[in-house]
C-alpha positions as CSV (number, residue, x, y, z in Angstrom):
1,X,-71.3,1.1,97.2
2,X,-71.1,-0.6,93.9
3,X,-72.6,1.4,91.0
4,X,-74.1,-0.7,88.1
5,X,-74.1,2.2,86.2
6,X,-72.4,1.1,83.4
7,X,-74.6,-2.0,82.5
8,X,-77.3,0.8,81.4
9,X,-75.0,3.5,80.3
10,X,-72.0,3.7,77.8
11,X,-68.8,5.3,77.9
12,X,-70.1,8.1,76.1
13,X,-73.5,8.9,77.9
14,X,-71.8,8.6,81.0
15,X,-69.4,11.6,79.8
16,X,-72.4,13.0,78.5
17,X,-74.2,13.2,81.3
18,X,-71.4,14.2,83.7
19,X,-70.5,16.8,81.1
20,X,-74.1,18.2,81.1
21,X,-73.8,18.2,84.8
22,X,-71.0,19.8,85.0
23,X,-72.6,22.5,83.0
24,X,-76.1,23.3,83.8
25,X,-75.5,26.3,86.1
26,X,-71.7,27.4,85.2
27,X,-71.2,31.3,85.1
28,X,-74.4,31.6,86.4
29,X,-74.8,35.2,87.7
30,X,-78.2,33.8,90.4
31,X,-80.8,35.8,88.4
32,X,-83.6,34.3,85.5
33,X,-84.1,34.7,81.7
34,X,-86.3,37.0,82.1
35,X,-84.4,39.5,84.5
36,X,-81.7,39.2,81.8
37,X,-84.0,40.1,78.9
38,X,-85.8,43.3,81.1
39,X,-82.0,44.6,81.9
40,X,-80.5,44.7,78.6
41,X,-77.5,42.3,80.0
42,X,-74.8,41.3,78.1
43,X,-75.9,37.9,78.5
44,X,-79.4,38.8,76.5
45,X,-77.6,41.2,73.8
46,X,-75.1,38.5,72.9
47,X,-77.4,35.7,72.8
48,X,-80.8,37.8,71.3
49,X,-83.0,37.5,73.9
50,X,-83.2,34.1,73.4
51,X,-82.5,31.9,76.5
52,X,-79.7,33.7,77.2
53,X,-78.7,31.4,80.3
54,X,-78.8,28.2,78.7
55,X,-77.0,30.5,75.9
56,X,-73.9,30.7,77.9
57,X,-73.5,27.8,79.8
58,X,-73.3,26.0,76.2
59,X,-70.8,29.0,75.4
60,X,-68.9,28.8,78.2
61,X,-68.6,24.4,78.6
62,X,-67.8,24.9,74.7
63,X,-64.9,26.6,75.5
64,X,-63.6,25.0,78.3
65,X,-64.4,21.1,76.5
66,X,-63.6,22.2,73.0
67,X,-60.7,25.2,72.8
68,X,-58.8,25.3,75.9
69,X,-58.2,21.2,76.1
70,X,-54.8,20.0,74.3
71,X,-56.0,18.4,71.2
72,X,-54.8,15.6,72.6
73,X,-58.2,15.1,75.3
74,X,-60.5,16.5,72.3
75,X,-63.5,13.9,71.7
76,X,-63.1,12.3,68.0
77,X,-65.9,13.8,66.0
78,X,-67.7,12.7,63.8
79,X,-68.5,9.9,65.9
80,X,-68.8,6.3,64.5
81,X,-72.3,4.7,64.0
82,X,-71.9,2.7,67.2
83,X,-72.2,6.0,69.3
84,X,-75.1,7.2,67.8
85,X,-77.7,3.8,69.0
């Protein structure tokens, strides 16, 4: 199969949405927000009862993308003006 997918997507969206892929569900423990919230979890203390999930899978892909990559594979931020269209 031959995937026209980038002649709609750039380099970057492409990692971008493989990235957010990657991790929508990581360390999830199989139970909701809510559950969370009711159980006083670790998950809901750290992140104030505030979508604790969503909380720690940023958390989590933050570390794994961002501090445990050799500099070398870091993204270079700030991106230019051309990434931003």
């Amino acid at each position: 199969m031959d995937s026209k997918v980038h002649l709609v997507f750039s380099q970057l969206e492409i990692f971008s949405i493989l990235t957010a892929a990657l991790g929508h569900d990581v360390g999830h423990p199989g139970v909701n927000n809510v559950y969370l919230v009711k159980a006083k979890h670790s998950f809901a203390l750290q992140h104030n009862d505030r979508s604790p999930l969503e909380n720690m899978h940023c958390a989590v892909m933050y570390v794994h993308v961002c501090v445990s990559l050799p500099p070398s594979l870091h993204l270079p931020l700030p991106l230019s003006p051309s990434h931003t269209d």
